[in-house]
N, C-alpha and C positions, 0 to 999 in steps of 0.2 A: 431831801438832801439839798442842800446849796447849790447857786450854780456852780456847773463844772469846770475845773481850772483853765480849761479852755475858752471856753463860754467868757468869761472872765476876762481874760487877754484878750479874747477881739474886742471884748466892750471894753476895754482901759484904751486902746488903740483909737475906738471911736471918739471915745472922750477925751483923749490926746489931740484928735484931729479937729475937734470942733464939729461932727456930722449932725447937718440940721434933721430932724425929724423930718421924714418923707411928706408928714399931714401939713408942715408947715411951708412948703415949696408947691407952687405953680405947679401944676398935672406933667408938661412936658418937660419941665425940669424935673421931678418927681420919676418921671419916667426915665431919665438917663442917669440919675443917680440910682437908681434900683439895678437896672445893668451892669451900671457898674464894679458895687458893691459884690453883686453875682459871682458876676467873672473875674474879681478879686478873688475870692473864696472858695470857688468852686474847685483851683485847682489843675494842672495840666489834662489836657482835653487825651481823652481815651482814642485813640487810633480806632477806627472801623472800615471794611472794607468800602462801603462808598458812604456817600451823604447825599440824596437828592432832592432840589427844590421844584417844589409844582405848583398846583392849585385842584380844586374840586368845586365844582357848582354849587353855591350856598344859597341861601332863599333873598339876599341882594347882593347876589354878584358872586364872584368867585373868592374861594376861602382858599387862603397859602397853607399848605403843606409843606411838611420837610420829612423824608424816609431815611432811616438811618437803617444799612444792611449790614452785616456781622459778617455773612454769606453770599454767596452768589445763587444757592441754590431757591427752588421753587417752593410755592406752598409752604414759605415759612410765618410759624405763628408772631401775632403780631399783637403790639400793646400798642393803641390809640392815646397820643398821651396830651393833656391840657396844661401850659404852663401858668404858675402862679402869679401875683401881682393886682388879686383886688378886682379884679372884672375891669383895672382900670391901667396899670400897669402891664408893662412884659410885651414881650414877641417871640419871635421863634428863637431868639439867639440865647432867650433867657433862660430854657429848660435845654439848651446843649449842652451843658454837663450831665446833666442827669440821662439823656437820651442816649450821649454816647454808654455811659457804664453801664445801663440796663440792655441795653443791646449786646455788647459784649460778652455781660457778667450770664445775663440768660439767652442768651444762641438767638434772639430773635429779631425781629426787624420793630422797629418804634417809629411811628407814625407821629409828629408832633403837628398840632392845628393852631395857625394863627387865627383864630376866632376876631370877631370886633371887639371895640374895649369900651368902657363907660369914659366918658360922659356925652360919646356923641353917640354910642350905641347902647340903647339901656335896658335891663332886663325885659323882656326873655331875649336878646338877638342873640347874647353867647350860647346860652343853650343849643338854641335853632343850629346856630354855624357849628357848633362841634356836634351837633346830632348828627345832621345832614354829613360829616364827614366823615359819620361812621357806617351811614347811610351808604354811604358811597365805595366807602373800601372795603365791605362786604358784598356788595354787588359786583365791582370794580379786581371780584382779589387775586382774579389771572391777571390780569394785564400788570400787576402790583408784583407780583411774586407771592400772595399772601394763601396762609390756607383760612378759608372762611368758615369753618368751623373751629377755630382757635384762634378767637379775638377776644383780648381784655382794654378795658379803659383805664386811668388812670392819672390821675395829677395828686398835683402841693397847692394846698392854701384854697385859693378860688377855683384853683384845675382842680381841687377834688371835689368842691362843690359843685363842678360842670359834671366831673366824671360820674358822682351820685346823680345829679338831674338827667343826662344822657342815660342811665343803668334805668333809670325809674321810667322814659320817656319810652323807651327800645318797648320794658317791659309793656307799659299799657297801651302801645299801640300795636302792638305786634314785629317791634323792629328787629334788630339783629338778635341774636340769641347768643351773649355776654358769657363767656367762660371763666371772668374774673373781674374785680374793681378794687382797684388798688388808689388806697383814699389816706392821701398824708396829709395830715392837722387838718381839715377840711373844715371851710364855715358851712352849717348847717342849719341853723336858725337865729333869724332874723330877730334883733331886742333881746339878746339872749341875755340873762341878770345870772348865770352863774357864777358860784364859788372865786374859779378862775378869771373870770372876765373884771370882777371885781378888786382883784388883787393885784393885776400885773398893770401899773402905774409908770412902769419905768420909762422917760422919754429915750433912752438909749437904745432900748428894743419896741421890738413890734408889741404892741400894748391897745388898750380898749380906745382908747383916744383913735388908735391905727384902724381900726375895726368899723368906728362910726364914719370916721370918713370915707373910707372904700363904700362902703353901704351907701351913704349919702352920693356917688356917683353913681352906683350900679343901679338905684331905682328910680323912676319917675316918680312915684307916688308911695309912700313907705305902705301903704297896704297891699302890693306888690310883693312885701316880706312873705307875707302868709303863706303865698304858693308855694306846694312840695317842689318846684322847681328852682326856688329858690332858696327856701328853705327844707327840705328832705325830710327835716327830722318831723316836721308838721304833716310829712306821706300818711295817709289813712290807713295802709297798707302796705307793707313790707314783704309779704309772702311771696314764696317763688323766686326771689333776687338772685343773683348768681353770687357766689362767695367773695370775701372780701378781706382786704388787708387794712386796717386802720392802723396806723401809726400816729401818737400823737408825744408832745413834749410836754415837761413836767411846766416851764415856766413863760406858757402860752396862753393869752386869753382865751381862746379856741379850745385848750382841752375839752373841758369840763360836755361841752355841745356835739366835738368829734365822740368822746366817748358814751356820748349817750344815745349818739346814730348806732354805733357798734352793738350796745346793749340792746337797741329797740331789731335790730338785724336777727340779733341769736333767739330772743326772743320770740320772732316770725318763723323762726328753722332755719332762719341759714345761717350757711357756717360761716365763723368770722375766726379771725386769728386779730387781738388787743395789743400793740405793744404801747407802752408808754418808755420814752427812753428819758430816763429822770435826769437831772440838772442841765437839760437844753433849753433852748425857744424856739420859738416860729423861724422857720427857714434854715434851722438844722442840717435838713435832707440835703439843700444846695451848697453845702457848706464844706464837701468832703476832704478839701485841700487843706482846711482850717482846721475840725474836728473829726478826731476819729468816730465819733458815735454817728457822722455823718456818711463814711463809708458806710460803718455797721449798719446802719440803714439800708441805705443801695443797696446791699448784700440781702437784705433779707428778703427786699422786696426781690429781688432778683431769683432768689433761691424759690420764692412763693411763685412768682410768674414762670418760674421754672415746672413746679408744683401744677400745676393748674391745666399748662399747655397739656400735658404729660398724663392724661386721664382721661379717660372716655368723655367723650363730647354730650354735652346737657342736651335734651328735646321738648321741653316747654317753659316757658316764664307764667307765671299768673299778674293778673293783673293788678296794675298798683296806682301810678297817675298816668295826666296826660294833660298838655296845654299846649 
């Protein structure tokens, strides 16, 4: 289908405004136009009973947290969540819309990780840093209010490619034991020449142009792509994963790659729920003030993370990678 009449309107708006391409701005200018865009979009911020900012021991230094609680009470289940922005982009303020709704919409506390960002920290240290913080509030989950047997991960964009490498990392080390991975539009392999990648040209949206650049910060050395921890969908093995949510949009370079994580998932046994929400793009999910298919999203991942807490606690992962 066409983009959607929404979809539409904000880009007639961009192109009203003149909005440079994020690839063609300086990184930290780069970075305050992606916020702000955000928090355009995003929408009035969902009320929660508290918001708290911290930190957690990372392997250099200490990694900021921010706990978003719905409740007061203990042992609540809890989504680990990685905000989007290219391994290069984002902070903690970037996935506050999202963290507030999914907290609300599903009764549970949201853990969001300020990981390090490329180009001064280059793959693996985001993996590491949101590993490590999940390392942490599984061991950590009294002091947290969490219950540690009902923790899923979860991001947009590069947070789901953290959230897939953290889900794959857990598994082949023997780390926490994953109840869920909630993975929107997620890059998943590195050079990818799909269908999609090749179509979406548009400098008004996030586009392949958008794609190479983030990559070109997040790695040192582009044979660094190859890794399942960078790229997932190159994981040798899939088996034993904990179930997943893929969401991805019709007019994003990224489909074609997210959804062929998903199929490589069902194929290994686990269970995956496919949405494709047609005539969006990339960054849809953050967008819930703008487009309704944006809500509809929140919602569903919410209803899943609802799903998920809400069933008997999983007792093994098999092994998949490790780096």
């Amino acid at each position: 289908m066409p983009l959607h009449p929404q979809v539409e309107a904000a880009r007639a708006r961009r192109e009203r405004a003149g909005v440079a391409p994020l690839y063609t701005l300086a990184v930290a200018a780069a970075r305050d136009a992606d916020l702000a865009s955000i928090q355009a979009g995003g929408g009035a911020a969902v009320p929660v009973r508290e918001v708290l900012d911290g930190s957690v021991p990372g392997p250099a230094g200490p990694v900021p947290i921010r706990r978003y609680r719905p409740t007061a009470g203990d042992r609540l289940p809890t989504l680990v969540y990685f905000f989007g922005g290219g391994w290069t982009l984002g902070n903690l303020d970037t996935s506050d819309g999202i963290c507030r709704a999914l907290a609300t919409s599903a009764g549970c506390q949201v853990i969001a990780v300020g990981y390090r960002l490329a180009p001064e920290a280059k793959f693996p240290a985001a993996v590491h840093d949101c590993a490590a913080a999940v390392e942490w509030i599984a061991a950590h989950a009294d002091e947290i209010g969490a219950d540690p047997d009902r923790i899923a991960v979860g991001g947009d964009s590069a947070g789901g490619n953290l959230a897939a490498a953290v889900t794959l990392l857990a598994a082949g080390s023997g780390g926490p034991r994953l109840v869920g991975q909630l993975l929107v539009y997620p890059n998943t392999d590195y050079g990818s020449q799909t269908e999609s990648m090749r179509d979406n040209t548009d400098p008004l949206l996030f586009n392949r142009t958008s794609v190479g650049w983030y990559w070109s910060h997040y790695l040192a050395d582009p044979a660094d792509g190859e890794h399942p921890l960078a790229s997932p969908l190159r994981a040798p093995d899939l088996t034993g994963l904990p179930p997943a949510l893929v969401i991805t949009a019709e007019y994003d370079p990224l489909r074609d790659e997210a959804e062929a994580y998903a199929h490589r998932l069902r194929e290994a046994g686990v269970e995956v729920t496919l949405t494709r929400y047609d005539g969006m793009v990339h960054g849809f999910f953050a967008m819930a003030g703008d487009l309704e298919a944006g809500r509809a999203a929140q919602d569903q991942a919410a209803a899943q993370l609802v799903a998920w807490f809400t069933r008997p606690s999983r007792t093994a992962h098999a092994t998949s990678a490790s780096g």
